[in-house]
C-alpha positions in Angstrom: -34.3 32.9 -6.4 -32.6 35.7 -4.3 -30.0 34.6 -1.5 -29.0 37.0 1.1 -25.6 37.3 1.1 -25.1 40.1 3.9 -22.6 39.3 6.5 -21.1 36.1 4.6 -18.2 37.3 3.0 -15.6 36.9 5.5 -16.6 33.3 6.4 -16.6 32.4 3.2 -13.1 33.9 2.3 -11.9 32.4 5.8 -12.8 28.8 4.4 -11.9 29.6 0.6 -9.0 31.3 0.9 -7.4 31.3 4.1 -8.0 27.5 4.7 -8.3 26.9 0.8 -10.8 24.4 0.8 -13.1 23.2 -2.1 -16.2 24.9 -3.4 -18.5 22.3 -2.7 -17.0 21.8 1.1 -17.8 25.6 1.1 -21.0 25.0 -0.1 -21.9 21.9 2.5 -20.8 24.6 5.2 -23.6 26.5 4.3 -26.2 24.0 3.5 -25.4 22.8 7.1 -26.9 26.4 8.2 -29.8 26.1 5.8 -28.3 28.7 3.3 -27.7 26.7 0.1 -27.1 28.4 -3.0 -25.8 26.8 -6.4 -22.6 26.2 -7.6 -22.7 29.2 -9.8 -24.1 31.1 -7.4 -21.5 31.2 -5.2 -18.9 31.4 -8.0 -20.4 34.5 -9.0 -20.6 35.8 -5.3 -17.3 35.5 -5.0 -16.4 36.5 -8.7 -18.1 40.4 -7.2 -16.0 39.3 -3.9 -13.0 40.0 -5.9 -11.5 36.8 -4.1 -8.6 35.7 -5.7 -8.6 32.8 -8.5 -7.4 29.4 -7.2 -6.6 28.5 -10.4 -2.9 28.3 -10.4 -2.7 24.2 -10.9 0.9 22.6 -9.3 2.2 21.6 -12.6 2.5 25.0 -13.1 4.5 25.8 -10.9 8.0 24.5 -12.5 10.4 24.2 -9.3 7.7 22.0 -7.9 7.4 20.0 -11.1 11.5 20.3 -11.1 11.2 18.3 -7.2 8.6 16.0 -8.0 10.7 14.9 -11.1 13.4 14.6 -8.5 12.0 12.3 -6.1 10.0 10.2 -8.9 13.9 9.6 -10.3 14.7 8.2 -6.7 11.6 6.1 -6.9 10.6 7.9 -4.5 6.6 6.5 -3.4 3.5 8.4 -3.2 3.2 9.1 0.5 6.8 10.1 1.1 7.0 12.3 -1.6 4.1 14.3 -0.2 5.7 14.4 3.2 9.1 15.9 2.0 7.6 18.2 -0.8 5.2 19.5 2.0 8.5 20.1 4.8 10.0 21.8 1.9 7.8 24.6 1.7 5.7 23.6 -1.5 1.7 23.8 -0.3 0.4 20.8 -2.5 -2.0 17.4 -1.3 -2.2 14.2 -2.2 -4.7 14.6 -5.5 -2.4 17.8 -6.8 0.8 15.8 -6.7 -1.4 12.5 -8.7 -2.5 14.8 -11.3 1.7 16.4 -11.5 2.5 12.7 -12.3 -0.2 11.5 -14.1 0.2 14.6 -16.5 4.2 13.8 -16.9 3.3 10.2 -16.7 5.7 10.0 -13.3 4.0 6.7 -12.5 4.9 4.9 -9.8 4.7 1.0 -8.8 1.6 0.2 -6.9 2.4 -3.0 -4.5 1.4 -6.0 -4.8 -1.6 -7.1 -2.4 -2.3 -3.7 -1.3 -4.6 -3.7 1.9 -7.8 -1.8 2.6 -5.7 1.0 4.2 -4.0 1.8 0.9 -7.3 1.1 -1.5 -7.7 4.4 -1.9 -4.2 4.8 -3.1 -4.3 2.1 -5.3 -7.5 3.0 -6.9 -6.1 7.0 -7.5 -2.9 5.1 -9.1 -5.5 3.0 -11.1 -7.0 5.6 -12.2 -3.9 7.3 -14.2 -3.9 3.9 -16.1 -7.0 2.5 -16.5 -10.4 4.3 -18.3 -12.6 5.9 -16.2 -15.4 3.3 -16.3 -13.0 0.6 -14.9 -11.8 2.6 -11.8 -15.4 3.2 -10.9 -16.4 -0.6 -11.2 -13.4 -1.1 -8.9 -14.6 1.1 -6.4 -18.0 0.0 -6.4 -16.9 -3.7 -6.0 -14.5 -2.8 -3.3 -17.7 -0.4 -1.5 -20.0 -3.4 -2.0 -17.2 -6.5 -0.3 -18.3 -8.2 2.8 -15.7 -10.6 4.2 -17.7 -11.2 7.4 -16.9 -11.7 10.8 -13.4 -13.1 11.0 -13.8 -17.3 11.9 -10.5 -17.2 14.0 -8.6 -14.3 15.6 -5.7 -14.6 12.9 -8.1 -13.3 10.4 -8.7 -10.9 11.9 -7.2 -8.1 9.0 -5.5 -5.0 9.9 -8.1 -2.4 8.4 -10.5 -4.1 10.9 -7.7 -3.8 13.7 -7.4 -0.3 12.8 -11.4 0.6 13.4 -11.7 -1.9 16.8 -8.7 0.6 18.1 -10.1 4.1 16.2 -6.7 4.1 14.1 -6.7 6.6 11.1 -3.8 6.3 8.8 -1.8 9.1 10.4 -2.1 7.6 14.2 -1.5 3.6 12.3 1.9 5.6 11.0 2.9 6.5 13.9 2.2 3.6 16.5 4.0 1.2 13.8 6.9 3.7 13.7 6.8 3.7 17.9 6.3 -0.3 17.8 9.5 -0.5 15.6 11.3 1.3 17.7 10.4 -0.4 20.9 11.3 -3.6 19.5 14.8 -2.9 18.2 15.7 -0.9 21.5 14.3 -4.1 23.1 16.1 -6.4 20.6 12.6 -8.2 19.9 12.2 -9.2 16.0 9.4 -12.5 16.3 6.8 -12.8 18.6 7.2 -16.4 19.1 11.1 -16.3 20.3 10.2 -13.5 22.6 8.4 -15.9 24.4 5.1 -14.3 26.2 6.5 -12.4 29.0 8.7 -10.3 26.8 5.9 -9.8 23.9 3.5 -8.6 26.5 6.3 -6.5 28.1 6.7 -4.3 24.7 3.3 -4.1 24.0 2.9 -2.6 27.5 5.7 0.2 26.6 4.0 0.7 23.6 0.4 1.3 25.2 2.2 3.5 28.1 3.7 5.7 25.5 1.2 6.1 22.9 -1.4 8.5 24.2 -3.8 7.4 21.9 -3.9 3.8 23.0 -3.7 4.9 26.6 -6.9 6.7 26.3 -8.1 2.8 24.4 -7.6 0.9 27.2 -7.3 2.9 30.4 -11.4 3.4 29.3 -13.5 1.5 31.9 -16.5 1.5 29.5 -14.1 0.4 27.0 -16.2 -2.1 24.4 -14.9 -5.5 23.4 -11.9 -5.0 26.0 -10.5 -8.8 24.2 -11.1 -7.5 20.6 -8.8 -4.4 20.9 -6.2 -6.2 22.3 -6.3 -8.9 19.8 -6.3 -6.1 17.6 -3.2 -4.3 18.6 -1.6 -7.7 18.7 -2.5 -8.3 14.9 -0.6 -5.1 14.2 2.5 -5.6 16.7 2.8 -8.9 15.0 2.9 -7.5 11.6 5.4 -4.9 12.3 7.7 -7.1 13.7 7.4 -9.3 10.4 7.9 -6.5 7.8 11.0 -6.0 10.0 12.0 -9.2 9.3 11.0 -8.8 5.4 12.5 -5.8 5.2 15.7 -7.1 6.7 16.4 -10.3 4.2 14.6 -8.5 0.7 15.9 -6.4 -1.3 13.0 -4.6 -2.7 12.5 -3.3 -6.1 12.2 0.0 -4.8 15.6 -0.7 -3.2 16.8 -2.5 -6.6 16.2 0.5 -8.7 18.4 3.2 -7.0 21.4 0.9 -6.4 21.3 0.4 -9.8 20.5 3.9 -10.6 17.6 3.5 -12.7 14.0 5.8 -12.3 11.0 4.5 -12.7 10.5 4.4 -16.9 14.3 3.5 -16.8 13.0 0.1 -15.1 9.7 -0.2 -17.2 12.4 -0.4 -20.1 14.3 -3.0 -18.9 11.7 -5.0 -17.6 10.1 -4.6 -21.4 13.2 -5.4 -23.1 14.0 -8.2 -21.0 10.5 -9.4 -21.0 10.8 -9.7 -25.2 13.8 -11.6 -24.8 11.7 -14.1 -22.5 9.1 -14.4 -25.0 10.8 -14.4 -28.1 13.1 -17.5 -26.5 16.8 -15.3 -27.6 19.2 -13.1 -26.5 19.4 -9.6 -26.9 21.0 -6.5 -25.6 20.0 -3.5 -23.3 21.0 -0.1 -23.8 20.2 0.3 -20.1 22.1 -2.2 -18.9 25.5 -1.8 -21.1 25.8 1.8 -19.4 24.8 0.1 -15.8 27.5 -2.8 -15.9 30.0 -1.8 -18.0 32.4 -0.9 -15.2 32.7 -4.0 -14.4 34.6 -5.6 -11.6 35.9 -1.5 -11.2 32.9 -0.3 -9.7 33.2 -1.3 -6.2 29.0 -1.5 -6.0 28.9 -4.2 -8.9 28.4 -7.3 -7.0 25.5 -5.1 -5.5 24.4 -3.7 -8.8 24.0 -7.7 -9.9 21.8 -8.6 -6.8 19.8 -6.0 -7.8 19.7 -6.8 -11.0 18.3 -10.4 -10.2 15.6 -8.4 -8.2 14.0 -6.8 -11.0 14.8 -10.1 -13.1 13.0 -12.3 -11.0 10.4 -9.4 -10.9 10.0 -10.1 -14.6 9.8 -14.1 -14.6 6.8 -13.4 -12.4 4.8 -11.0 -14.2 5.7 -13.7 -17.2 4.6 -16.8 -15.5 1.7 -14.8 -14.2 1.0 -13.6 -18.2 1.7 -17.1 -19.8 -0.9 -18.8 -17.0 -3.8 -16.5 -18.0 -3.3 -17.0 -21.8 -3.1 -20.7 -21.1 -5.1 -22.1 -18.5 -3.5 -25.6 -19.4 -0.4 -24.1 -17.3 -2.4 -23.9 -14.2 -0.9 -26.6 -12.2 -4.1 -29.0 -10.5 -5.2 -28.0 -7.0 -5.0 -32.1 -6.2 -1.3 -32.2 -7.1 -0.5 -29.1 -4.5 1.5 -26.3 -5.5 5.2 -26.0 -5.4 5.9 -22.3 -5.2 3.8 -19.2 -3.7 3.1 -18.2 -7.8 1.6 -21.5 -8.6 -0.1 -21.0 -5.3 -1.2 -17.8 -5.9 -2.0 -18.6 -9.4 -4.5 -21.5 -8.4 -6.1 -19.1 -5.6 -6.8 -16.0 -8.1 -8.3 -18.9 -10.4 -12.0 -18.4 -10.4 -11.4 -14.5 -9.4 -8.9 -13.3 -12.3 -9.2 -9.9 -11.8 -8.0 -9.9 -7.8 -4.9 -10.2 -6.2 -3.7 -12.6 -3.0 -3.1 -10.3 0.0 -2.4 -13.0 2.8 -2.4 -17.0 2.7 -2.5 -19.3 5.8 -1.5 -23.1 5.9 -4.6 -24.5 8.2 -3.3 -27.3 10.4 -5.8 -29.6 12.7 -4.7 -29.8 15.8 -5.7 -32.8 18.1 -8.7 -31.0 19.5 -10.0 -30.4 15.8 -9.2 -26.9 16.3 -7.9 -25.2 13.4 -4.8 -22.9 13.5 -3.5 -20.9 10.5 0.2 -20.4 9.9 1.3 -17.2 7.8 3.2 -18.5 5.0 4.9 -15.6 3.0 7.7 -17.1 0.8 8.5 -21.0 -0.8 10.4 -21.6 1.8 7.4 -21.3 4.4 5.4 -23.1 1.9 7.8 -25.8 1.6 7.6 -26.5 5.4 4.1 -26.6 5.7 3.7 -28.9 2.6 6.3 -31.0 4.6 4.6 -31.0 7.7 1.3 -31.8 6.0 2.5 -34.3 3.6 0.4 -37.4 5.3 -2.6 -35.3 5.9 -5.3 -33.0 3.6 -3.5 -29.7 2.8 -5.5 -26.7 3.1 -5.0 -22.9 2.7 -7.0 -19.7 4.0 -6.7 -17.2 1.4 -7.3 -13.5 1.4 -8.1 -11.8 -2.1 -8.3 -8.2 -2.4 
């Protein structure tokens, strides 16, 4: 068949080349106006176009490769190294700076728990891992999950917070980055000691300030006026607690460039150390000699030691977590409540093996019957609630991803 290609060439270089997007979004932007040639055919088009090739890859280009190298060694994550390599001058997205590390095998920790607003992250950091096959049965699982209508308002999650206020992940940045700043200028770090009045006050700044959750709720056809700010509350409430988190953990992020390892630095050590666990003696690390070997000289060692522990404790985890899926015996009985968040995390992964906890709840009756769930994010949360509950049926409200 015979397309007419008259007076097409300078939208097509406008969308190819100026704004450098993909063949086939080129190609839905002209299916859209009923002209809809093949692939080929428009390669070939543009092939007598004389357009220029867009085949000059990123790991190519070596004083990007040289940066992103740079920023992996800091353990740098995903989405901030984007941001900086982008206000540096180099023109490179998300899936070009994936396939730069993927190809040097720059891998980088995904979190544990990952929520719906990073999935697609996690399944592009998947992907560098595991086969092809695997990655798509991920994606189809996640695609096909229905949690259902949330039973109380704290399960309500924050990718369903996001949609009830029309959040994409740049405006979710930013209001989280505003709501942090509020509350330190406001000196508010837990909702509950605020007390009402003040919670209600900063979430009042934070509407007046953010134009897009002005437009939100100053709509007077606005839909489910309660469910948005339930919503906005879900998300206030869980800045305020990664400030907390952030505040009293060291994370291994954190742990890595006070010690001054990169990323493969740390897979070593967590290897070698991870041997010494299993094989039940003591060995050495290269690593570690060069790390410590100042000694009580290095004015960061006490430091360097915490974050040592970090990464150490990082390891007893992934061992426990190994030892309980060779050997279900070690699963401790759900009757006999567990004693720390990995046995409890261990027993709520159980009949789901290949899923992860992202958020557990102590549910406590109340004299009404009415349930109410209490976040409980370390052992000594769970410890309380145990202790609280220890005359009465303990339950927990679990959230797998």
């Amino acid at each position: 068949m015979v397309y007419d290609w008259d007076g097409k060439e300078a939208e097509c270089y406008r969308l190819y080349v100026e704004e450098r997007r993909s063949l086939d979004e080129v190609m839905e932007f002209w299916k859209q106006r009923d002209f809809a040639p093949s692939k080929r055919a428009f390669q070939t088009q543009f092939k007598r176009w004389d357009f220029p090739s867009k085949q000059n890859p990123a790991h190519k280009n070596p004083a990007l490769v040289a940066r992103v190298k740079e920023l992996w060694e800091k353990n740098t994550n995903q989405r901030d190294m984007l941001q900086i390599l982008n206000d540096e001058g180099f023109e490179i997205r998300e899936r070009e700076l994936m396939r730069v590390r993927a190809k040097n095998r720059w891998l980088l920790r995904v979190p544990n728990g990952m929520k719906g607003a990073t999935t697609t992250a996690a399944i592009a950091q998947t992907s560098e891992t595991y086969p092809e096959s695997f990655v798509n049965e991920l994606r189809q699982a996640i695609d096909q999950e229905d949690a259902g209508p949330p039973r109380f308002p704290s399960e309500t999650t924050i990718d369903e917070s996001k949609s009830y206020l029309n959040l994409d992940n740049e405006l979710y940045r930013q209001l989280r980055d505003q709501f942090q700043t509020i509350c330190e200028e406001e000196s508010v770090i837990k909702k509950t000691l605020a007390g009402p009045d003040k919670w209600q006050q900063v979430k009042d700044r934070l509407i007046a300030e953010n134009e897009h959750l002005q437009a939100q709720f100053t709509d007077e056809q606005m839909e489910k006026p309660d469910q948005k700010m339930l919503s906005l509350d879900v998300i206030c409430t869980d800045v305020t607690k990664r400030m907390r988190t952030m505040e009293r953990r060291m994370t291994i992020a954190e742990a890595k460039n006070i010690i001054g390892v990169n990323p493969a630095e740390s897979r070593q050590i967590r290897d070698e150390f991870y041997e010494i666990l299993k094989a039940d003696h003591i060995t050495r690390s290269a690593i570690l000699q060069r790390i410590l070997a100042p000694g009580d000289t290095d004015p960061q060692h006490q430091q360097r030691l915490k974050a040592l522990e970090v990464l150490c404790r990082d390891v007893m985890k992934r061992l426990r977590d190994d030892q309980t899926k060779r050997d279900p015996s070690r699963k401790k009985q759900i009757n006999t409540g567990p004693g720390t968040m990995e046995e409890l995390q261990a027993l709520a992964t159980k009949a789901h093996p290949d899923s992860s906890v992202v958020r557990i709840e102590g549910v406590v009756k109340g004299k009404d019957f009415k349930e109410v769930n209490y976040p409980i994010d370390d052992n000594e949360e769970l410890g309380g609630y145990l202790a609280h509950m220890s005359a009465g049926k303990v339950t927990f409200a679990v959230q797998l991803a």
